[in-house]
N, C-alpha and C positions, 0 to 999 in steps of 0.2 A: 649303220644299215639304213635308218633315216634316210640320212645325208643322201647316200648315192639313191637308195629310190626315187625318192620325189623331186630331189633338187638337180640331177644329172647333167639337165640343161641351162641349170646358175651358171655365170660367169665366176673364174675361178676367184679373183677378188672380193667376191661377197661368200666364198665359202667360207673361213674361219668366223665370220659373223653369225651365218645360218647353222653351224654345227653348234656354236653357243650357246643359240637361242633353242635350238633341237634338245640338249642338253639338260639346260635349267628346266624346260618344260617337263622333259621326261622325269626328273629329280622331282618336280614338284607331284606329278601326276602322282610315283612310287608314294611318300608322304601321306599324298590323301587318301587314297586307296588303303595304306597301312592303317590310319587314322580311323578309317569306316569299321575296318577289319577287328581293329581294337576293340569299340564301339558296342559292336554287336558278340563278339565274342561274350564282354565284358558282361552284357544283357543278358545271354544265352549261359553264361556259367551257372546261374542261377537253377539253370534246369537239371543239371545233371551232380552228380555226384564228385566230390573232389579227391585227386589222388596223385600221391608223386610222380607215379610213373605216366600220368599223363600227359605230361609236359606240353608234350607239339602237338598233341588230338584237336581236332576241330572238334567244336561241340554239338552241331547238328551231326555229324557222322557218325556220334558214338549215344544219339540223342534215344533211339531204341534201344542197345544196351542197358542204357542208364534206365529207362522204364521200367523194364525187367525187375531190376534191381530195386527197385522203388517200392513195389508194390506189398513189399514186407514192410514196409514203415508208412504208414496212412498218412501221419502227419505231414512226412515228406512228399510224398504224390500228392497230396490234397496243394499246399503250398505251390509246388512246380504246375499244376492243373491250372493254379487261380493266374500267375505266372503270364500262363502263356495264352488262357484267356485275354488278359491286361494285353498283352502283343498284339492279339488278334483283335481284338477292340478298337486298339490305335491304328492302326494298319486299316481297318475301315474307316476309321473317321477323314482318313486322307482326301484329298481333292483327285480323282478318278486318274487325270495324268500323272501327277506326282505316286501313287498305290502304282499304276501302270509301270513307271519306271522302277521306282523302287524294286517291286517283284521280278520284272525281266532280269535287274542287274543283278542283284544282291541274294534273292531266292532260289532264279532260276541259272546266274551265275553265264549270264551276254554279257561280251565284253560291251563298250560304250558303242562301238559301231554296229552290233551286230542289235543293237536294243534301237537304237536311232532308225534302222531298216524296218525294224517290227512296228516302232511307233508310227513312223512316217513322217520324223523330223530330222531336224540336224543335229550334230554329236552334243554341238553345246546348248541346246535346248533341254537332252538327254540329262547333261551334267547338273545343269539348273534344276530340273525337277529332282532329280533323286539329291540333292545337298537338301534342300528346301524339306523333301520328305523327311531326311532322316535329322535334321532338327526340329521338326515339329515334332514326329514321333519321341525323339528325347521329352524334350515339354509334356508333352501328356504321358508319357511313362514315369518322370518325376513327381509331376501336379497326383498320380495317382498309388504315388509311395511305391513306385520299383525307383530302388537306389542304382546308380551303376556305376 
């Protein structure tokens, strides 16, 4: 679908080239995207309660559930509380454009172009600051003993 949108007026000889490149990009993007997703997942499990039948839950979505649940066991709320203090901590120490994108992408859940629109940059300026954030945020979430 690429292919015929943007490229309609390629010459047909440079199509199997441009579908390739269309391709591997897209393959790579899927990757990083799932990498992020991992990432934060991995960070966020910490918040909620663990259970078989959870399987596929995203863990902000079931992140009020999980409070509920909490609050019978002090030691576990008190833990999850400090948690995601430690988050909200790092998330401010960010440099304003990098916390900027981060939050458009990944909190507020803008695809890359529609966060590039809200910044008022280009997509891969977009892409730059939010890798850039959420390796730094790794770093000071490890320097501050959250494992992930």
């Amino acid at each position: 679908m690429k292919l015929a949108d943007r490229y309609a007026h390629a010459p047909a000889a440079e199509l199997p080239l441009l579908f390739q490149r269309i391709l591997q990009n897209t393959i790579r993007d899927f990757y990083r995207r799932s990498k992020v997703r991992r990432f934060f997942t991995t960070l966020f499990s910490s918040l909620i309660p663990v259970r078989q039948e959870d399987d596929g839950l995203d863990p902000l979505e079931v992140l009020n559930v999980a409070a509920d649940e909490t609050h019978s066991n002090p030691e576990v709320w008190l833990a999850r509380k400090e948690v995601s203090q430690l988050i909200e901590g790092a998330i401010s120490l960010l440099p304003n454009r990098q916390r900027e994108a981060f939050l458009l992408r990944y909190w507020e859940g803008l695809d890359v172009a529609e966060t590039a629109a809200v910044m008022g940059c280009s997509q891969g300026s977009v892409k730059t600051h939010c890798s850039r954030a959420t390796h730094t945020l790794a770093t000071i979430l490890q320097q501050k003993g959250v494992s992930l």
